[in-house]
C-alpha positions as protocol buffer text, in pm:
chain_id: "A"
residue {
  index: 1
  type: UNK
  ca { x: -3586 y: 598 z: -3470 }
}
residue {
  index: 2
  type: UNK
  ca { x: -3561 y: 922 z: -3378 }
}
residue {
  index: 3
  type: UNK
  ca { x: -3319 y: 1071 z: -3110 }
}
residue {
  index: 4
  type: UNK
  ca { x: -3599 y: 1215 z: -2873 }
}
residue {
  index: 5
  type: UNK
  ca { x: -3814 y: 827 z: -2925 }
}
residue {
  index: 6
  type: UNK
  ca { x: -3397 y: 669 z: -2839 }
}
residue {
  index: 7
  type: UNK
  ca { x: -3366 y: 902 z: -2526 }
}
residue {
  index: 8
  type: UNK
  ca { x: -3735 y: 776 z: -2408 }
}
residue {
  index: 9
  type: UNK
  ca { x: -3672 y: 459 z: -2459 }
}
residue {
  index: 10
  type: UNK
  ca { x: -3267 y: 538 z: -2230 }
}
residue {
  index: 11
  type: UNK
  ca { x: -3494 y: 704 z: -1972 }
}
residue {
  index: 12
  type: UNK
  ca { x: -3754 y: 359 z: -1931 }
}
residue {
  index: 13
  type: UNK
  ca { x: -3432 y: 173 z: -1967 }
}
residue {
  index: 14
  type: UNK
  ca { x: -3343 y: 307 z: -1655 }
}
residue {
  index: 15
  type: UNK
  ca { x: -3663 y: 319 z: -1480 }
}
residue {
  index: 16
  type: UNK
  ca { x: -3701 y: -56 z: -1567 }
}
residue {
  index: 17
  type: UNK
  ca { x: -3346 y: -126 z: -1394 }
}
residue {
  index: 18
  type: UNK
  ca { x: -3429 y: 118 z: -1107 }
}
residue {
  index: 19
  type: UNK
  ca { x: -3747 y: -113 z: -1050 }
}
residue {
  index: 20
  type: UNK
  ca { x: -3550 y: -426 z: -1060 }
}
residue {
  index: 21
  type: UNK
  ca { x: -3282 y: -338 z: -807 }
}
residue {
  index: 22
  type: UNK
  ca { x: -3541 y: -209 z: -572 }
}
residue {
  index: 23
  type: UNK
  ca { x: -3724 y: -559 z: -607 }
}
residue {
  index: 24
  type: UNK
  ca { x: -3381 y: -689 z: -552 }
}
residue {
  index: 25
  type: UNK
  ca { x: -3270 y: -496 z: -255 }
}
residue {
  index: 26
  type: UNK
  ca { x: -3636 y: -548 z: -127 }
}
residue {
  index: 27
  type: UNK
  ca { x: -3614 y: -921 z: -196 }
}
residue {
  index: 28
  type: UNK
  ca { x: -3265 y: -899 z: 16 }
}
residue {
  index: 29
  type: UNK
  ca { x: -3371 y: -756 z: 327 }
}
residue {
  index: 30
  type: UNK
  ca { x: -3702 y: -938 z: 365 }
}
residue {
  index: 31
  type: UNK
  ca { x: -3908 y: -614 z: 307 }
}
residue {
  index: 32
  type: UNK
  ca { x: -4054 y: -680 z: -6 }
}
residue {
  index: 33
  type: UNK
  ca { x: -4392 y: -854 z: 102 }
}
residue {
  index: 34
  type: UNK
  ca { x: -4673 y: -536 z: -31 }
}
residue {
  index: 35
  type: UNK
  ca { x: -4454 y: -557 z: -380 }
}
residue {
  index: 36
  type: UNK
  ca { x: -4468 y: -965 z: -459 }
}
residue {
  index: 37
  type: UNK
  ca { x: -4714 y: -1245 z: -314 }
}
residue {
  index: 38
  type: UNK
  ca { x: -4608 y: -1251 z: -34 }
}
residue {
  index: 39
  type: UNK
  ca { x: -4828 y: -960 z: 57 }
}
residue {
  index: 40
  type: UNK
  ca { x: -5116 y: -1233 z: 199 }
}
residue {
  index: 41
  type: UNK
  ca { x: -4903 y: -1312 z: 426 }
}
residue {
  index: 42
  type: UNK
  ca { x: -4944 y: -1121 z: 773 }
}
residue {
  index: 43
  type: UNK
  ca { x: -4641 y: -832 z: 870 }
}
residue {
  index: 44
  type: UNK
  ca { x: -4618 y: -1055 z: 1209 }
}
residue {
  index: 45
  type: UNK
  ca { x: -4515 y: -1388 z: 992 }
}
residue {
  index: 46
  type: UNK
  ca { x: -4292 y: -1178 z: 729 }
}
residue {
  index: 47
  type: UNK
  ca { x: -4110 y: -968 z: 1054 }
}
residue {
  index: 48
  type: UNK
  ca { x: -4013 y: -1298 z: 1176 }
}
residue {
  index: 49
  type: UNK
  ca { x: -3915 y: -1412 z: 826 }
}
residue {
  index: 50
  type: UNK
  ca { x: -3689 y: -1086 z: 789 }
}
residue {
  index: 51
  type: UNK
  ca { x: -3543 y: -1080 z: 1144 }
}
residue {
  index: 52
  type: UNK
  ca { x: -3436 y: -1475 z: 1084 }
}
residue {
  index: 53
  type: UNK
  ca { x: -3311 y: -1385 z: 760 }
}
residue {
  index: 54
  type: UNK
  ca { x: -3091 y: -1122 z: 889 }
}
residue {
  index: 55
  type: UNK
  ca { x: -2962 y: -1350 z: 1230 }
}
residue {
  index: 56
  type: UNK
  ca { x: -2855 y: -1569 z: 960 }
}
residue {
  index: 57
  type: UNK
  ca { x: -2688 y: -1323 z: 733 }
}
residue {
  index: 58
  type: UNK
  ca { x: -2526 y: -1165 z: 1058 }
}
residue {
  index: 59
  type: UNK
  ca { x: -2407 y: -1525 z: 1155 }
}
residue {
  index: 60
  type: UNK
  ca { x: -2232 y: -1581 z: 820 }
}
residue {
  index: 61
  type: UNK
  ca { x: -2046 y: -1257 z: 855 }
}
residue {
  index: 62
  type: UNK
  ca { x: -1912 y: -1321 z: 1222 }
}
residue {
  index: 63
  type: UNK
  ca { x: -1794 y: -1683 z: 1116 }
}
residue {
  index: 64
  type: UNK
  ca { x: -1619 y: -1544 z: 793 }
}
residue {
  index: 65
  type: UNK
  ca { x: -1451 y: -1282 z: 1030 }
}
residue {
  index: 66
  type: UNK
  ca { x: -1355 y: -1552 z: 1347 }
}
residue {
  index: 67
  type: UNK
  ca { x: -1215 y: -1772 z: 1002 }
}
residue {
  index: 68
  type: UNK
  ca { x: -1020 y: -1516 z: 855 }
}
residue {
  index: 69
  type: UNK
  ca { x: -903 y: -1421 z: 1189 }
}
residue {
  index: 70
  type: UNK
  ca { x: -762 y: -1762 z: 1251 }
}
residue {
  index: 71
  type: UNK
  ca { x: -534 y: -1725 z: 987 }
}
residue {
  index: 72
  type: UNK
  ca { x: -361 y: -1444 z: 1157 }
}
residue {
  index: 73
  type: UNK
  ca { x: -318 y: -1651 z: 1504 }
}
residue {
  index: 74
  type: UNK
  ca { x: 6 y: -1756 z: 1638 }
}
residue {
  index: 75
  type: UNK
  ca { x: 152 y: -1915 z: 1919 }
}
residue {
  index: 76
  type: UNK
  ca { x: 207 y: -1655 z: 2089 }
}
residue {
  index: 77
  type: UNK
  ca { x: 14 y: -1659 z: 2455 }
}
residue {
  index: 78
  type: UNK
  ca { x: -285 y: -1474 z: 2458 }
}
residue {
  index: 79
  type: UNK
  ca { x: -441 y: -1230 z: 2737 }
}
residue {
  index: 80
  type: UNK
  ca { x: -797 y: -1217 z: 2842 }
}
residue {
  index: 81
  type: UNK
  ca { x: -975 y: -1014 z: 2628 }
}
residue {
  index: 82
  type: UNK
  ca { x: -1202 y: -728 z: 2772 }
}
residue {
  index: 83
  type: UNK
  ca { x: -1583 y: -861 z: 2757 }
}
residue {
  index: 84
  type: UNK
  ca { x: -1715 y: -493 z: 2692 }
}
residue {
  index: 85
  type: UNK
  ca { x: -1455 y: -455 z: 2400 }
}
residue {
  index: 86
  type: UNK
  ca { x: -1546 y: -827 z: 2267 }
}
residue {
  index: 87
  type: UNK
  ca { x: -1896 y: -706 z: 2319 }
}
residue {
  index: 88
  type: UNK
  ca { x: -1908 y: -370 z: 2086 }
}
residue {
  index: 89
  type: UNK
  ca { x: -1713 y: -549 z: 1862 }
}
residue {
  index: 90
  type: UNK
  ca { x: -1982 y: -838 z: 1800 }
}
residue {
  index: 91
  type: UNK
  ca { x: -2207 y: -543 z: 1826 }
}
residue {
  index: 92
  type: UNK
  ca { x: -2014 y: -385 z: 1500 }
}
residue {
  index: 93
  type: UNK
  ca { x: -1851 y: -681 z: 1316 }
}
residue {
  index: 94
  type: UNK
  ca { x: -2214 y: -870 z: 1227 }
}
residue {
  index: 95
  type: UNK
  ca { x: -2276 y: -663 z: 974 }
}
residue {
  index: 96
  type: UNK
  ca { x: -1914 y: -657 z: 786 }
}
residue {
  index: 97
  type: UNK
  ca { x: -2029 y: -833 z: 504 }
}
residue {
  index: 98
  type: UNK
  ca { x: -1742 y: -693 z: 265 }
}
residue {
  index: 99
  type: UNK
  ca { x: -1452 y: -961 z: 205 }
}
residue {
  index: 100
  type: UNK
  ca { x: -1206 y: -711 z: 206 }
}
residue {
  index: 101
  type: UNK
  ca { x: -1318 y: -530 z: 556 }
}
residue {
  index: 102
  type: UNK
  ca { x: -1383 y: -870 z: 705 }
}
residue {
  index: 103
  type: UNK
  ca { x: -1029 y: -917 z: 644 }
}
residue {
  index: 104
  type: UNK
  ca { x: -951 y: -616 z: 845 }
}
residue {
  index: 105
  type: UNK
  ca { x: -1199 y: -716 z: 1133 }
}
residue {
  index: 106
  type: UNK
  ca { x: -1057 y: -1015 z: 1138 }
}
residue {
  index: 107
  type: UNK
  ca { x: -705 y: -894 z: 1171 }
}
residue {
  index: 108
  type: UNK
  ca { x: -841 y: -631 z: 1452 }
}
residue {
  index: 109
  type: UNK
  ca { x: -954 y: -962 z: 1626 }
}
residue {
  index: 110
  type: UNK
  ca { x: -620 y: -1165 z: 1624 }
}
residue {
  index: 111
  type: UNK
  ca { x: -411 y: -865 z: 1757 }
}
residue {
  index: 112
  type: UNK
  ca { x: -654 y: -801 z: 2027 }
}
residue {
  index: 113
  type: UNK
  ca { x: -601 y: -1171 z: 2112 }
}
residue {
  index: 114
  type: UNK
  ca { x: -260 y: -1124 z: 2145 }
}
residue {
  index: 115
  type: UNK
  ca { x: -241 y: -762 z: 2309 }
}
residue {
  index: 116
  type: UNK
  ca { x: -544 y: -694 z: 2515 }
}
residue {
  index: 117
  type: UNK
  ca { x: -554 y: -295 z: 2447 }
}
residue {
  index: 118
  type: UNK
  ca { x: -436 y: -279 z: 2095 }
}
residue {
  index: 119
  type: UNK
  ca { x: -741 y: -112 z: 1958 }
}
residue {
  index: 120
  type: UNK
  ca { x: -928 y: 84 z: 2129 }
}
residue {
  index: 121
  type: UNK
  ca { x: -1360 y: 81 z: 2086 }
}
residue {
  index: 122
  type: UNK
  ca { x: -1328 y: 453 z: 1928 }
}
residue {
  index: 123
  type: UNK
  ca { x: -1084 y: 287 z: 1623 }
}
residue {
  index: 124
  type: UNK
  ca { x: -1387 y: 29 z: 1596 }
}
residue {
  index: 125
  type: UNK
  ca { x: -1657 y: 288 z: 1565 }
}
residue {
  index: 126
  type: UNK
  ca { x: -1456 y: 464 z: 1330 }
}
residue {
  index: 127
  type: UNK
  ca { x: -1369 y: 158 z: 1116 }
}
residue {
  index: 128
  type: UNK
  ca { x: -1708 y: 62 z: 1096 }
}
residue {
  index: 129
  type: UNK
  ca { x: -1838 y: 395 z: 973 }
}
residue {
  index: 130
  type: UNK
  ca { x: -1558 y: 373 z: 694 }
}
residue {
  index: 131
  type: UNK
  ca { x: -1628 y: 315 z: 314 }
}
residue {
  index: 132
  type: UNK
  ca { x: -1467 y: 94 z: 79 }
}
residue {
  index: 133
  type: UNK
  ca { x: -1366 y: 425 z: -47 }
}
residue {
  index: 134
  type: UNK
  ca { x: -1229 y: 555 z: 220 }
}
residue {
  index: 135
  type: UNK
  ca { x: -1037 y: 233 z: 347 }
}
residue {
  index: 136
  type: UNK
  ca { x: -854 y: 255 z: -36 }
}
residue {
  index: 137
  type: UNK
  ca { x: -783 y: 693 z: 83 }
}
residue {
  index: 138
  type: UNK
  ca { x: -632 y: 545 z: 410 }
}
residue {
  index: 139
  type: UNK
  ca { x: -399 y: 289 z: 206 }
}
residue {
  index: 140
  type: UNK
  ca { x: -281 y: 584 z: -6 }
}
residue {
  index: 141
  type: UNK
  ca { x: -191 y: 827 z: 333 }
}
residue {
  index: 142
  type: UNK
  ca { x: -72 y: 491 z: 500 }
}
residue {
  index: 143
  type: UNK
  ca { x: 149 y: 477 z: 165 }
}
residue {
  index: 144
  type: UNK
  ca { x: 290 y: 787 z: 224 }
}
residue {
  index: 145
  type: UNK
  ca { x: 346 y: 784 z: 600 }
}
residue {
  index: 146
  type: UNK
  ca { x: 706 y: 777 z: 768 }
}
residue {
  index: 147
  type: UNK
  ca { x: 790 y: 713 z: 1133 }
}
residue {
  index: 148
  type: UNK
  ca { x: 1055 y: 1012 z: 1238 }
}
residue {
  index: 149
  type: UNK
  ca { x: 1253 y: 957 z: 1573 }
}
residue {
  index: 150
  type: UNK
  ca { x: 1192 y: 747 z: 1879 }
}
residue {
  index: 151
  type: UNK
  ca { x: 792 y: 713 z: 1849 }
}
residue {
  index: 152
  type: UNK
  ca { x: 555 y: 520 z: 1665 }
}
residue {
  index: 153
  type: UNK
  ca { x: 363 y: 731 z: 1516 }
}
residue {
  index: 154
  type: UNK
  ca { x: 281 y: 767 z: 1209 }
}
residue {
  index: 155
  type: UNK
  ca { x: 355 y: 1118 z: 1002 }
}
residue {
  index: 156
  type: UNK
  ca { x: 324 y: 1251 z: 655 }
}
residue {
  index: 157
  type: UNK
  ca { x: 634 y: 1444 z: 568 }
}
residue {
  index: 158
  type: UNK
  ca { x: 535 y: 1793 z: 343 }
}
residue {
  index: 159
  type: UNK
  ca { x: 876 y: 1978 z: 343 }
}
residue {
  index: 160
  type: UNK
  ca { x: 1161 y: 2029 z: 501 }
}
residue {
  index: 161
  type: UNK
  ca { x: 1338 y: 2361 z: 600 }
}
residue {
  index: 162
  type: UNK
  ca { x: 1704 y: 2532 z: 639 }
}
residue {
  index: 163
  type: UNK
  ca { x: 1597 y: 2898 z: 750 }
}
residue {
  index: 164
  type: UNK
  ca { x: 2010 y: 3019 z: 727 }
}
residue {
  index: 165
  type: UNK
  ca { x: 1983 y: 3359 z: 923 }
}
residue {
  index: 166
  type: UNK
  ca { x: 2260 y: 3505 z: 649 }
}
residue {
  index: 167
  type: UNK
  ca { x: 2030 y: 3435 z: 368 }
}
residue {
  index: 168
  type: UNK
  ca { x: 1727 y: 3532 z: 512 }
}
residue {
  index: 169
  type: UNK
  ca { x: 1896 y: 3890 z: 572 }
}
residue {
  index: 170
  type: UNK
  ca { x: 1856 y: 3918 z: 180 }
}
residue {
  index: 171
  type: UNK
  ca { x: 1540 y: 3692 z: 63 }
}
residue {
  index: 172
  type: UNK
  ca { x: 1252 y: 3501 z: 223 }
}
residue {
  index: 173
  type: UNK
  ca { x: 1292 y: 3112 z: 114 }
}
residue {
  index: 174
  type: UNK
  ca { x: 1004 y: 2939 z: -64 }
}
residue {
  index: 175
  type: UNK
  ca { x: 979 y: 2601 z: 26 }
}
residue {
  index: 176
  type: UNK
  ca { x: 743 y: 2420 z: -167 }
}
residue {
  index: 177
  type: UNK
  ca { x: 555 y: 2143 z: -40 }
}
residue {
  index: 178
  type: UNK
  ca { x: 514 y: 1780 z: -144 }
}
residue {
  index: 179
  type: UNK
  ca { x: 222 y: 1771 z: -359 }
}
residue {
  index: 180
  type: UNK
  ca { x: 25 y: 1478 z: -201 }
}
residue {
  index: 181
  type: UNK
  ca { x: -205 y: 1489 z: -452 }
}
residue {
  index: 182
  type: UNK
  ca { x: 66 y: 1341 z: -717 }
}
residue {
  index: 183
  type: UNK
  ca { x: 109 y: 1042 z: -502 }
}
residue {
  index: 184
  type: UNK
  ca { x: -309 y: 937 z: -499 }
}
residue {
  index: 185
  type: UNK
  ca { x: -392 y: 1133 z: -180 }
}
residue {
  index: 186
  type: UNK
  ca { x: -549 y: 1468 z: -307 }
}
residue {
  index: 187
  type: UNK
  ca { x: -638 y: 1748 z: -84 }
}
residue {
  index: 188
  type: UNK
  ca { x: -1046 y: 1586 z: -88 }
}
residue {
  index: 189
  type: UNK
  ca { x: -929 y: 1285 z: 57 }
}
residue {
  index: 190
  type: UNK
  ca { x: -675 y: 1402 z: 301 }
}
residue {
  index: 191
  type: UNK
  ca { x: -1013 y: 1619 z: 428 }
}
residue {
  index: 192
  type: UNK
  ca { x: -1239 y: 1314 z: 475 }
}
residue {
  index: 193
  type: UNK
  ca { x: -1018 y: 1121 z: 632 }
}
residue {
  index: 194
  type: UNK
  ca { x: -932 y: 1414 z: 892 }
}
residue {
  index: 195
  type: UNK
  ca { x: -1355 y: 1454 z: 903 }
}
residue {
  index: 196
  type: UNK
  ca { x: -1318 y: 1068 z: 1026 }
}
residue {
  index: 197
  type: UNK
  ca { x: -1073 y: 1151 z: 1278 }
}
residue {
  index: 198
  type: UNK
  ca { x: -781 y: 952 z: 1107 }
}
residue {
  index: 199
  type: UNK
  ca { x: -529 y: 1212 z: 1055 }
}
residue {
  index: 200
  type: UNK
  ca { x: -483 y: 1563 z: 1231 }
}
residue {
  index: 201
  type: UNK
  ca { x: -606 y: 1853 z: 979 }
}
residue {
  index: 202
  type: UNK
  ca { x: -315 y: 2093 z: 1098 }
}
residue {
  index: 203
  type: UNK
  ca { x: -12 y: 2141 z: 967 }
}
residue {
  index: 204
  type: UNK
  ca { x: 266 y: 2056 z: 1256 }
}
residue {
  index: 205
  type: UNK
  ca { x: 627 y: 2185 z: 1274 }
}
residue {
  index: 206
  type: UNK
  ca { x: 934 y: 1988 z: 1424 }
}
residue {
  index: 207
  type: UNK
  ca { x: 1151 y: 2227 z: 1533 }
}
residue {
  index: 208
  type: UNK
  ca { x: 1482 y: 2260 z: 1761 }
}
residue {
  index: 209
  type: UNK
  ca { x: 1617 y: 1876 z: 1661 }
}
residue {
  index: 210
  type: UNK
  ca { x: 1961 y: 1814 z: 1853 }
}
residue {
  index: 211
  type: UNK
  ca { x: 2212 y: 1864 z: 1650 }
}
residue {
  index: 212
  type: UNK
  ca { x: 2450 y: 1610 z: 1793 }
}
residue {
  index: 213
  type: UNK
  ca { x: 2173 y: 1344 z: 1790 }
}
residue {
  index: 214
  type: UNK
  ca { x: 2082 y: 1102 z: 1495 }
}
residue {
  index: 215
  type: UNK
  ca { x: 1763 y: 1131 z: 1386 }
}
residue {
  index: 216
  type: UNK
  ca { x: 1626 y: 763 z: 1229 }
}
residue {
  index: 217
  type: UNK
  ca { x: 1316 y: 776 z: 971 }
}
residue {
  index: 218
  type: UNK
  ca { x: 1154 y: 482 z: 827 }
}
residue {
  index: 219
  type: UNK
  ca { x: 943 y: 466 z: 566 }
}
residue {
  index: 220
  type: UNK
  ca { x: 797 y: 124 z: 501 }
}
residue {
  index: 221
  type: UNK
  ca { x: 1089 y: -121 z: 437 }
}
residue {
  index: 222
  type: UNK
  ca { x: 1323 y: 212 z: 385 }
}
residue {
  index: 223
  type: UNK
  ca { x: 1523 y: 275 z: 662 }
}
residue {
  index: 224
  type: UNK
  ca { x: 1756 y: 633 z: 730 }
}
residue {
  index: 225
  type: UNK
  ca { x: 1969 y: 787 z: 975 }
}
residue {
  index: 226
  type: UNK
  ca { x: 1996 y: 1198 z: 957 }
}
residue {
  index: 227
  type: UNK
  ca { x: 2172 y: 1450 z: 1139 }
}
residue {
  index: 228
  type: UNK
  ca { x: 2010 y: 1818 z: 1176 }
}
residue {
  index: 229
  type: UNK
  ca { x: 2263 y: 2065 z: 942 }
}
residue {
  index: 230
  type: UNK
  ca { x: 2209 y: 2366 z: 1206 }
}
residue {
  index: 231
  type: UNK
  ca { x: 1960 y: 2496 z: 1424 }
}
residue {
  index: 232
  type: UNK
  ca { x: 1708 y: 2622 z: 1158 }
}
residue {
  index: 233
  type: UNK
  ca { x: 1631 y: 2301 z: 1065 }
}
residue {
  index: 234
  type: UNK
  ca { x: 1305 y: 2189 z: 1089 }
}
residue {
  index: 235
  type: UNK
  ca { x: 1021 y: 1948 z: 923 }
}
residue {
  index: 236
  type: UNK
  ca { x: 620 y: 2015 z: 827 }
}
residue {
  index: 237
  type: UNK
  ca { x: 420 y: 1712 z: 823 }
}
residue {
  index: 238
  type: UNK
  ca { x: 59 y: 1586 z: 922 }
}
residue {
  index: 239
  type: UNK
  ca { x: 45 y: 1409 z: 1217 }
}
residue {
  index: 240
  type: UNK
  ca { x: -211 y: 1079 z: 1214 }
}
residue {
  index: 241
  type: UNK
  ca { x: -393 y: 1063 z: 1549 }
}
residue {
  index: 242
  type: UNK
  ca { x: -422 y: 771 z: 1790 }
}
residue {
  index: 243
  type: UNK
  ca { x: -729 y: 626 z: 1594 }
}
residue {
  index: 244
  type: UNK
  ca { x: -510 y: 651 z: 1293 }
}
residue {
  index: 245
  type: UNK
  ca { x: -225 y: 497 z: 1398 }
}
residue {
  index: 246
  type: UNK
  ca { x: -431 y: 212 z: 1571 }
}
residue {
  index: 247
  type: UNK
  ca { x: -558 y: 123 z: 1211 }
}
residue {
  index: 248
  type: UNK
  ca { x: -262 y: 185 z: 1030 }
}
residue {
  index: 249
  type: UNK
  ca { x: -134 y: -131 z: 1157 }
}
residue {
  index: 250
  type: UNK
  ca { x: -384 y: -328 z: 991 }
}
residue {
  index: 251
  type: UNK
  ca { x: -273 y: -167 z: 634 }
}
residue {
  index: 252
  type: UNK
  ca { x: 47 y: -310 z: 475 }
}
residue {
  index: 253
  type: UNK
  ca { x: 256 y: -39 z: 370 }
}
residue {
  index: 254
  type: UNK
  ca { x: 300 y: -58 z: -26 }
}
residue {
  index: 255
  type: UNK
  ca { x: 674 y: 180 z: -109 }
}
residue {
  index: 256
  type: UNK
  ca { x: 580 y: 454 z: -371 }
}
residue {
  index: 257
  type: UNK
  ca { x: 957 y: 492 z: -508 }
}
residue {
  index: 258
  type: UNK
  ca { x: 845 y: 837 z: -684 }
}
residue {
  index: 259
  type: UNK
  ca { x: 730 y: 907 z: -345 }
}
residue {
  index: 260
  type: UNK
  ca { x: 1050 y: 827 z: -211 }
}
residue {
  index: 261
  type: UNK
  ca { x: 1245 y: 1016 z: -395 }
}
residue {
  index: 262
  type: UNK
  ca { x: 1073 y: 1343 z: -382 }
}
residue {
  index: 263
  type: UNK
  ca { x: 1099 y: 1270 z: 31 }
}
residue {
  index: 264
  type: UNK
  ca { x: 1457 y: 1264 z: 13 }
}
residue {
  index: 265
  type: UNK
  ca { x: 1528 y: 1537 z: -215 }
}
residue {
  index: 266
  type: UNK
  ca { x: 1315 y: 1732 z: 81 }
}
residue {
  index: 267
  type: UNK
  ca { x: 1505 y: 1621 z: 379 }
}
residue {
  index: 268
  type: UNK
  ca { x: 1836 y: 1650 z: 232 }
}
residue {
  index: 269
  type: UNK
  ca { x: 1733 y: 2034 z: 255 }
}
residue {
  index: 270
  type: UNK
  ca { x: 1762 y: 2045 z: 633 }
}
residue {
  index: 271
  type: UNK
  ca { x: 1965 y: 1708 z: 726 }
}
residue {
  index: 272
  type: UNK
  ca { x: 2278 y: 1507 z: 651 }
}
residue {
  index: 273
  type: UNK
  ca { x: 2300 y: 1141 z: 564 }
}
């Protein structure tokens, strides 16, 4: 056989599995009458055939997600849930068909059971228009996130900074950045998930940090107290938004020790342990 008669035969290969998952897919979603049979039956009897098949599929989903969000429950007393929240979020959850994100709708659902408020409609949209993809880019940022101070949100630490007056008189520091991209969050994916709103696309500067105050950090299970070394110290990070940090609690935080260590080589640049 010759190699132009092997790539005809690659290229109707193809074509032939093309076919088959469109008679699949088709088959799926109740819209394959004109390709099988069932094309002497009327549109009227196959829309009701597709629109039952679909009630059904959508019922599955929302039991999987009300099951899955039982096992999150507690005892803990719950508060009347908002009917327009409850009511986008049927809206959205029906057609979570993923095991993984039905997981994640289901935990949305037990925390809003618990505290009325805890997630706001926008975080739903958002989570909804999310890719498996992009849920495993969110894991890696979540990875890499640190709470700084008194607040509870969520930042991504990229250097830190000890601007000495006396040594800038001779020579402009360098400070290079983490390289995110060595710790599975590459510039491409830090970009889509500030396109989806998840993470502020600015760099952000802390600046002016008491000196006399301790300044706590905690990154996952990690847990630091720092003191500013003088009044050029400062921090760049990115800053998740509210949306961001709504989800984030849904993501267990998995400790990247290389991470870790190239965080704390940083801060030891502007703060004392």
């Amino acid at each position: 056989m010759s190699v132009t008669d092997t790539n005809i035969n690659k290229i109707e290969s193809n074509i032939l599995n093309s076919i088959q998952q469109l008679r699949q897919v088709a088959k799926d979603r109740g819209i394959d009458g004109m390709l099988t049979v069932n094309k002497h039956t009327t549109f009227e009897h196959r829309a009701i055939q597709r629109v039952n098949q679909e009630q059904i599929k959508q019922q599955k989903n929302l039991e999987s997600i009300v099951m899955r969000a039982n096992n999150f429950c507690d005892d803990v007393t719950s508060e009347n849930i908002d009917p327009d929240w409850l009511s986008a979020f049927m809206s959205m959850a029906k057609d979570i068909s993923g095991p993984h994100m039905q997981t994640l709708w289901g935990h949305i659902f037990a925390l809003e059971l618990s505290h009325s408020g805890s997630f706001s409609v926008k975080s739903l949209r958002t989570l909804n228009q999310m890719t498996q993809r992009e849920a495993q880019m969110f894991q890696a940022a979540c990875n890499l996130s640190s709470q700084i101070g008194y607040d509870t949100n969520r930042k991504i630490v990229l250097n830190c900074q000890n601007n000495n007056k006396s040594f800038l008189l001779f020579n402009k520091p360098q400070f290079k950045s983490i390289n995110l991209g060595r710790h599975k969050l590459p510039y491409n994916s830090f970009l889509t998930l500030s396109e989806l709103g998840l993470i502020h696309h600015n760099e952000l500067e802390m600046v002016n940090l008491p000196l006399d105050k301790d300044l706590p950090i905690s990154y996952g299970e990690e847990k630091l107290t720092m003191k500013v070394k003088n009044r050029s110290s400062r921090m760049k990070y990115y800053r998740f938004t509210n949306i961001g940090d709504e989800l984030a609690k849904l993501i267990p935080h998995e400790n990247n020790p290389e991470y870790f260590s190239e965080l704390t080589s940083h801060l030891h640049n502007a703060f004392n342990f």
